[in-house]
N, C-alpha and C positions, 0 to 999 in steps of 0.2 A: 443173648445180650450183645448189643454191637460194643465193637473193641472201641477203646477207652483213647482214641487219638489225642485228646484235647486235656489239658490239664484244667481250663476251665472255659465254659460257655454263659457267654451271656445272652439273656433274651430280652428284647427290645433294644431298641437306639434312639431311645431317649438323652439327653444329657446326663442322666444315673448313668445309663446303661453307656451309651458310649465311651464315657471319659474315666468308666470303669474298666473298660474293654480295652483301652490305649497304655492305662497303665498298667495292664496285665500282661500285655504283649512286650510293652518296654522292659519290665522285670523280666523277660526271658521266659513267660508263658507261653505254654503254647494255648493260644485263645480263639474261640470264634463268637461269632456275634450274627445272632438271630435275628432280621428284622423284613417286616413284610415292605418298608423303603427305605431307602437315604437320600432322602435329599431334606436342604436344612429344616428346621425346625419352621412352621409356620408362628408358631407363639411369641410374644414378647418376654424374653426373661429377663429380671433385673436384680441385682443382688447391690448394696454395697463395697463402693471402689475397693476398702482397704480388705474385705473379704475375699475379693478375687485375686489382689495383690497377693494375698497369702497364700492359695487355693493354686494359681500359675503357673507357680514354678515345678510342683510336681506336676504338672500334666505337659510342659513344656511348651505354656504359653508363654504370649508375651501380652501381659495387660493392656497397654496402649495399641497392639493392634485389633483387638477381638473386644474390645469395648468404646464403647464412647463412656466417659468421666463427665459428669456435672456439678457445676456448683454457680452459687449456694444450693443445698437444698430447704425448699419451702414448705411448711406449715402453717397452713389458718384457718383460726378458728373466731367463732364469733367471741367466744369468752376472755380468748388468750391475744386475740390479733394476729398480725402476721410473725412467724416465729421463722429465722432464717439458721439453719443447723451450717454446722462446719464440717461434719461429717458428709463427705462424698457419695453419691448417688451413681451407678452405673447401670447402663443398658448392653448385654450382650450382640455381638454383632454375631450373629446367627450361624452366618452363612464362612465369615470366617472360623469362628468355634469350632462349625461340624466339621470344613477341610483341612482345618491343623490337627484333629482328636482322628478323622478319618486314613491322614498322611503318616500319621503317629504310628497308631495300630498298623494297617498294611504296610510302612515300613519296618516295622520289628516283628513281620512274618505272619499277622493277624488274617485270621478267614474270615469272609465275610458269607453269608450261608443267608440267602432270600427265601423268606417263609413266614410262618406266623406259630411259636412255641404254642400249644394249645395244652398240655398236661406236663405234668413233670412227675419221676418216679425215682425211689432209692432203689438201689438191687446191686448184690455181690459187691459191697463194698465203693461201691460209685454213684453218681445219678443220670438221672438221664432224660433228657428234653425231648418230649414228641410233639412233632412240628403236626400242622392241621394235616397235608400231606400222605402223611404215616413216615415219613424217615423219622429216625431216631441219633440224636449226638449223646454221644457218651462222655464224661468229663469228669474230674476229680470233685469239681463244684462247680455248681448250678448257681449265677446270678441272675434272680429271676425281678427284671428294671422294667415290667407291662403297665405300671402304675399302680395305684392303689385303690380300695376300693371308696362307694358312693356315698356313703356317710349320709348323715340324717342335717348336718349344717353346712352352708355354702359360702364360699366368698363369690359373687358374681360382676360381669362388668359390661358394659357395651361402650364400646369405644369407637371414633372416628378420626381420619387422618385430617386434617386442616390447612392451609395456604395461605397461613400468618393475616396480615400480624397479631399476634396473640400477647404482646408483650404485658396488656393487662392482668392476663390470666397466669402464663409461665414468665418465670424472670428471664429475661436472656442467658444464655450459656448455662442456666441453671436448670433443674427439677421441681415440676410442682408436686410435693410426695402425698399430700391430701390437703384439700381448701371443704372444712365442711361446715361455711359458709355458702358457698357458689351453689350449691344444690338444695339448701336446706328448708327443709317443708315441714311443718307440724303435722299435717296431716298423710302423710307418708313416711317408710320407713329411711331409718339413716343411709345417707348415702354422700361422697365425697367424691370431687373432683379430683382430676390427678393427671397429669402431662410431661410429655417426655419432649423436647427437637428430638428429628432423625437426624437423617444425615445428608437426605437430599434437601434440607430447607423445609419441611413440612412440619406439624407438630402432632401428637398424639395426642388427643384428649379422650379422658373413660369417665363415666359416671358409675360409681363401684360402691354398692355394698360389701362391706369390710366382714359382718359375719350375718347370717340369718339363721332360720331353723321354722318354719320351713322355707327356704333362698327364694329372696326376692325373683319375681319374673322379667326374665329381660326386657322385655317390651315394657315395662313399668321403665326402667333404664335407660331405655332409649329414648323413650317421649321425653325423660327429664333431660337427656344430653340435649336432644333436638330442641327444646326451646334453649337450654341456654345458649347453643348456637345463633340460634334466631336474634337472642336478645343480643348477642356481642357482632351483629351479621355476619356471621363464618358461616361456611358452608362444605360438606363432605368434599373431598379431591380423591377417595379411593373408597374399597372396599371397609365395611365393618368388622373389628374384633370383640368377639363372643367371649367371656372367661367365664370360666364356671369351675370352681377348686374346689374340692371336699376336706372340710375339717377336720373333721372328726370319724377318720374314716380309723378302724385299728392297723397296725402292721400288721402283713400277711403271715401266719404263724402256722406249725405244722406240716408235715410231708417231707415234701425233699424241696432244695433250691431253696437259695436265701438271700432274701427281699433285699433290694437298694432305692435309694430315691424312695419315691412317695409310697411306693410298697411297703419299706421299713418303716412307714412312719417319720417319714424325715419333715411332713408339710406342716408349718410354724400353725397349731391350732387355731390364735386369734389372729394372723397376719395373712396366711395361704403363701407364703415365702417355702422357697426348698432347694432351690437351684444351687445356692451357692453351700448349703451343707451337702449337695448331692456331687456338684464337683471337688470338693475337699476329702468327702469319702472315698474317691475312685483311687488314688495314690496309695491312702493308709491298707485299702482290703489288700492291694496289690503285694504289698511289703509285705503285709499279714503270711496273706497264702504262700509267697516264695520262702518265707524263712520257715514259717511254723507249718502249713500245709492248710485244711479245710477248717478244723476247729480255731486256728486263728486269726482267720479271716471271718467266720461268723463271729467269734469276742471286737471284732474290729467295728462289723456293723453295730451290734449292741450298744458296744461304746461311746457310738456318736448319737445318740440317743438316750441318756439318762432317764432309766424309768423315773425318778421321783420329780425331775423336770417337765418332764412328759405329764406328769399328774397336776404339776402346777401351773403348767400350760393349757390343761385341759379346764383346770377351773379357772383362770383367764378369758377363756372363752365362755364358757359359762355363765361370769361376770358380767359378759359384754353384750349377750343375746339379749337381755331384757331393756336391754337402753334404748328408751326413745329419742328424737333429734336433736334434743336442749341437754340431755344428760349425757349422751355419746361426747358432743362438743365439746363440756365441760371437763369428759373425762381424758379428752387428747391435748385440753388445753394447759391439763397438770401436769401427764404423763410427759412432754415434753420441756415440763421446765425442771426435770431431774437432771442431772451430771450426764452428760452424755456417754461413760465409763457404763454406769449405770441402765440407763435406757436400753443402750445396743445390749447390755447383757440379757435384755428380756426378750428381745428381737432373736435370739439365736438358740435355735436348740436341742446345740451341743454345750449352754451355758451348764456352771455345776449347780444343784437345786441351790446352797446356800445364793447364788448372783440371782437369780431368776426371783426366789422367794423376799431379797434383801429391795430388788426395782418393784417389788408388789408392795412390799411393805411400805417403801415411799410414796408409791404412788396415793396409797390409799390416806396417808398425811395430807399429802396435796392438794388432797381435792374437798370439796364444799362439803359442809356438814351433809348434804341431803344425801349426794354420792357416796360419803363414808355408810353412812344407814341401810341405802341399797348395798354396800358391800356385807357389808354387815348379813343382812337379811338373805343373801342369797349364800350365804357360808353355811350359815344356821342351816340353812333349807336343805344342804349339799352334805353336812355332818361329817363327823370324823373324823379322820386323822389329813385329810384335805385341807379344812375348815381350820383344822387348830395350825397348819404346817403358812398357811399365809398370815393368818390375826395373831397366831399363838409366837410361835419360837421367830421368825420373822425382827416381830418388834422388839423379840426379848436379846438377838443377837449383837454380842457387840460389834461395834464399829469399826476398822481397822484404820488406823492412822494412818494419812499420806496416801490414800486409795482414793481417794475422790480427786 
């Protein structure tokens, strides 16, 4: 067995795995980090401002440099119209993320080990990451951040960068966070626009199925971005982005090494959100493992994933797979006229099951009698202690005064 240098190894350098890897090393771990590259992230990540705000300070960012802030953020829909939130919209600036989270770790002594973890193994009291290679890292605990697996439902997207003016599409200075108007076909499945500004002046536009089963195909995606291009006369200034999230994928469970990010199950089942529960998590394992050792930093990951949330999240999604264009519409046009206390609790999840089941319950208020019946019908269909956990105890909870 090779000797146990490292108190913990992380595999992948993802934003799990990285900004897991910085605060392990700032706790005075001794840490290395597994990754076949570094250089920044090619993806778009975006979390909500006041999530990162929170999220920041243990990783030892600074929110206004590593993100661009938006506001307002926008909603519309054909049922509801345009709906402008006051809750803030952020985009991670990439490239500064990776070299504050990269400066971090290598300043507080972190290895960085180019490869690709290909197994992971317990033995004598430790575990141990084997790279495709054949070297081996030994460590007190295995963060294993490779992502997670492919699930049977997708969040999908095709997106193009733009050269304004778009001001009819995205508000200035703001976020478009879904228009599913701008796309909306009856004879095709749901799909919503959705727009970020950069920063050099250009704008992101995606045409995004929110959930499928089986995932809409890009190329269905794109034709629809590209005519609405056509119809606003914009036209491409760069390369396309591809997303393709899995749902419904389970947390990696079993063996040795323990899952972060979308491994653990951290991907919001009806949203494909994770980043910013993936950077919140990297601080908490850190503490975890320096005070308590390997078993409290596994209760840490668990933690940030309430199994019963997790199941209400899963029938959320659930919910949402069978909506055609007119009843998806209808049902974002309710879901956003709750309490925004409320909404964001559904959006997150680390919510506790009572917030997650309390924003289901309203939601299902909200909405038109036919949408109540499909809710209805698909609980019935799904049974159980699922079924009675949203319709049942939900509407039977009391209220708590001054919370709204």
């Amino acid at each position: 067995m090779p000797a146990p240098h490292h108190d913990v190894v992380v595999a992948g350098a993802g934003p799990a795995g990285l900004s897991a890897a910085a605060a392990c090393a700032a706790a005075g771990l001794r840490t290395a980090v597994v990754a076949g590259s570094l250089s920044p992230w090619p993806a778009t990540y975006c979390l909500w401002a006041d999530e990162l705000e929170s999220a920041a300070p243990g990783l030892g960012l600074d929110p206004a440099a590593v993100a661009a802030a938006y506001s307002p953020t926008v909603v519309r829909t054909a049922a509801g119209g345009e709906r402008r939130l006051t809750r803030r919209y952020a985009r991670l600036r990439n490239d500064v993320v990776h070299a504050a989270l990269l400066d971090r770790l290598q300043g507080s002594g972190g290895e960085l080990v180019p490869g690709r973890v290909t197994g992971l193994r317990a033995e004598g009291g430790r575990e141990v990451a084997v790279l495709a290679d054949g070297r081996e890292l030994a460590a007190g605990l295995v963060l294993d951040a490779r992502g997670g697996g492919p699930g049977t439902a997708q969040q999908r997207a095709w997106g193009e960068v733009v050269a304004g003016p778009v001001e009819d599409l995205v508000p200035p200075g703001g976020a478009l966070l879904m228009d599913w108007a701008a796309l909306a076909d009856p004879a095709a499945p749901p799909a919503f626009l959705y727009g970020l500004p950069l920063d050099d002046g250009t704008v992101l536009l995606e045409a995004t199925s929110l959930a499928a089963r089986p995932p809409v195909p890009l190329a269905d995606l794109r034709a629809r971005l590209t005519a609405l291009l056509g119809a606003h006369g914009l036209r491409p200034a760069g390369g396309p982005e591809r997303v393709a999230i899995p749902l419904d994928a389970p947390p990696r469970a079993g063996g040795a090494g323990t899952p972060v990010g979308a491994a653990a199950g951290l991907v919001h089942p009806a949203t494909g959100y994770s980043v910013a529960s993936s950077l919140r998590l990297g601080p908490r394992v850190a503490a975890a493992l320096a005070d308590g050792g390997a078993p409290a930093a596994r209760g840490a990951v668990r933690a940030a994933r309430p199994r019963t949330t997790a199941g209400l999240l899963g029938l959320g999604l659930e919910v949402l797979l069978p909506l055609d264009t007119a009843a998806t519409d209808a049902f974002f046009a309710a879901f956003f006229t709750l309490p925004e206390r409320t909404w964001a609790a559904y959006l997150d999840v680390g919510s506790s099951p009572a917030a997650v089941a309390a924003a289901m319950a309203r939601t299902f208020t909200a909405l038109p009698p036919a949408q109540r019946a499909h809710l209805l019908r698909t609980a019935a269909r799904l049974g159980g202690t699922r079924a009675a956990a949203v319709l049942g105890r939900p509407r039977a909870a009391p209220r708590r005064p001054g919370r709204e």
